[in-house]
C-alpha positions as a Markdown table, in Angstrom:
| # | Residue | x | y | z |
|---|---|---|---|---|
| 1 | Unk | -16.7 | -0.8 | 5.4 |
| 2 | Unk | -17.7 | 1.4 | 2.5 |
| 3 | Unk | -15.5 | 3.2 | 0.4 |
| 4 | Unk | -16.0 | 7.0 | 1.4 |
| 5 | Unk | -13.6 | 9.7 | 1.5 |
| 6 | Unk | -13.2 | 9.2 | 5.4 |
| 7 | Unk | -11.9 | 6.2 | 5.5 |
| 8 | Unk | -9.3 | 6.3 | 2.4 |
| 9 | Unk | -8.1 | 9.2 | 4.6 |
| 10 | Unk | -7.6 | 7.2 | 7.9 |
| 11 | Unk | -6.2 | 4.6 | 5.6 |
| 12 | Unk | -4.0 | 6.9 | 3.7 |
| 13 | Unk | -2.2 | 8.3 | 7.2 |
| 14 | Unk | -1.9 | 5.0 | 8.8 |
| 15 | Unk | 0.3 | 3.3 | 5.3 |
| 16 | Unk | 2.0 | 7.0 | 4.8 |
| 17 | Unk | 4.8 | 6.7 | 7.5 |
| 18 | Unk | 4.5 | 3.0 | 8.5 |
| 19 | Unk | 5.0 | 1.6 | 5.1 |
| 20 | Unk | 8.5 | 1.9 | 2.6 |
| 21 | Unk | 9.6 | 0.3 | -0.6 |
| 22 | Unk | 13.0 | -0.2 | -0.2 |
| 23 | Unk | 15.9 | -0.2 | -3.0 |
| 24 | Unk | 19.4 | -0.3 | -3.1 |
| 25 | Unk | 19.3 | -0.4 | 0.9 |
| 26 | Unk | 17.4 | 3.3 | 1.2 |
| 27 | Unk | 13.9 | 3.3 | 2.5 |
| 28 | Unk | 11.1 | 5.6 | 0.5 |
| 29 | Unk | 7.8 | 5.7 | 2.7 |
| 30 | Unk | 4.7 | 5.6 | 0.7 |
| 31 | Unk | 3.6 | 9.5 | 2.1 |
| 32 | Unk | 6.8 | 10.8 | 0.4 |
| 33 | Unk | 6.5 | 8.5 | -2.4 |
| 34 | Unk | 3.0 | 10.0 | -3.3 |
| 35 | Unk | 2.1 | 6.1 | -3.4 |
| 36 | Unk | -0.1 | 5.8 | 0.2 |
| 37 | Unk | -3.8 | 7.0 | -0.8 |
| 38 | Unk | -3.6 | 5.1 | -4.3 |
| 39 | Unk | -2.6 | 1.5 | -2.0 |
| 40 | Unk | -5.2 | 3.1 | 0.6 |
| 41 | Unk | -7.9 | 3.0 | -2.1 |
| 42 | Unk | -7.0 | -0.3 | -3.7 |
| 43 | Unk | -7.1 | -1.5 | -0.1 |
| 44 | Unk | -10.2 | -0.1 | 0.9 |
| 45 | Unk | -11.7 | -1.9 | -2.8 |
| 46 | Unk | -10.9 | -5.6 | -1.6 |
| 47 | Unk | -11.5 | -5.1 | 2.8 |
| 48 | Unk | -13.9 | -7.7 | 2.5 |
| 49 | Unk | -11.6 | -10.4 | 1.3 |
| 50 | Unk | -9.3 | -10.0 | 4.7 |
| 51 | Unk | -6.5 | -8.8 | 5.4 |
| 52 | Unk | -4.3 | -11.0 | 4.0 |
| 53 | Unk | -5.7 | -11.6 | 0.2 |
| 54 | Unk | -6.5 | -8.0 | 0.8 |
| 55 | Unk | -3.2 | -6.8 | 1.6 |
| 56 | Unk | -1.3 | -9.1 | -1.8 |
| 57 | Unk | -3.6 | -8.1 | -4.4 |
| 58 | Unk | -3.6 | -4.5 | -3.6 |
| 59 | Unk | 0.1 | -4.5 | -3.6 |
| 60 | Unk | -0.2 | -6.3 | -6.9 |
| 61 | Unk | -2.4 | -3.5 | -8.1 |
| 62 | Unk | -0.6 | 0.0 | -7.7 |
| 63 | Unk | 2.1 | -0.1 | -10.6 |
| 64 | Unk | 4.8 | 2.2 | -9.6 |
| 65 | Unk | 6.3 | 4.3 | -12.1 |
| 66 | Unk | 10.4 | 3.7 | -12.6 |
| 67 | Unk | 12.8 | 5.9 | -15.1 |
| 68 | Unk | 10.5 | 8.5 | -15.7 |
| 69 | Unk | 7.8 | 6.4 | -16.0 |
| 70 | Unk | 9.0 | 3.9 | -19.0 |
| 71 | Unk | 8.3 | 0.9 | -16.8 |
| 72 | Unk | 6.2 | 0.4 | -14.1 |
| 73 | Unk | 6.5 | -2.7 | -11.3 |
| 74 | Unk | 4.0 | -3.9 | -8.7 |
| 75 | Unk | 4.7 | -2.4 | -5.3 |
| 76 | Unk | 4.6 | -5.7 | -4.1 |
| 77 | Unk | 8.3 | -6.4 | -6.3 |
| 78 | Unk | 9.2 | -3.0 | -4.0 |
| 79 | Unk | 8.7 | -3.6 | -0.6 |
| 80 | Unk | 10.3 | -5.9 | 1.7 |
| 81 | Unk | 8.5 | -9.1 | 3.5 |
| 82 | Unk | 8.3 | -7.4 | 7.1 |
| 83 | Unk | 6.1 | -4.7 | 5.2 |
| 84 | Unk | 3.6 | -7.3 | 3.9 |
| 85 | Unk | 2.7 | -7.9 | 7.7 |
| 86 | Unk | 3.4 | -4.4 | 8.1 |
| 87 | Unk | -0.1 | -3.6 | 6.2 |
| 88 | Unk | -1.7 | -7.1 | 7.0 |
| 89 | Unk | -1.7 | -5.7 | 10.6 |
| 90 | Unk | -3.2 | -2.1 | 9.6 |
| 91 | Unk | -5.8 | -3.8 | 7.6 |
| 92 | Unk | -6.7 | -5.7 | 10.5 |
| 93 | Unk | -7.4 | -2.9 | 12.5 |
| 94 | Unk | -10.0 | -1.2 | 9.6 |
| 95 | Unk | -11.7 | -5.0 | 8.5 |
């Protein structure tokens, strides 16, 4: 699957309201975030390396900004486990 604006787009609104980092017990899904077409890209990037590879290094990749943007953390240090599967099983569904 190439990487045209289409399917970043279909990407983008499947992660925007199915997928949340969560902290301190509130829930902040990746559409309100701002954070859904920058994982829907870095997803898009790796599709060929399934689902599962796919889904941990693109999490690794988008640095969320914290405290006004003086440190950044993986996404993956921001979501819980049950969202891992979360996006293993939309990536399923565009690989």
């Amino acid at each position: 699957m190439g990487m045209d604006a289409a399917t970043i787009r279909q990407l983008t609104e499947a992660l925007s309201e199915r997928l949340y980092l969560q902290v301190a017990g509130w829930h902040l899904y990746l559409g309100d975030a701002g954070l859904a077409e920058t994982l829907a890209i870095e997803c898009v990037a790796r599709l060929e390396q399934g689902p599962g590879v796919c889904a941990r290094q693109a999490l690794e990749a988008v640095q969320v900004p914290i405290g006004g943007g003086s440190t950044r953390l993986p996404l993956a240090r921001l979501i819980p486990p049950g969202q891992l599967r979360d996006l293993e099983e939309v990536l399923q569904e565009f690989g």
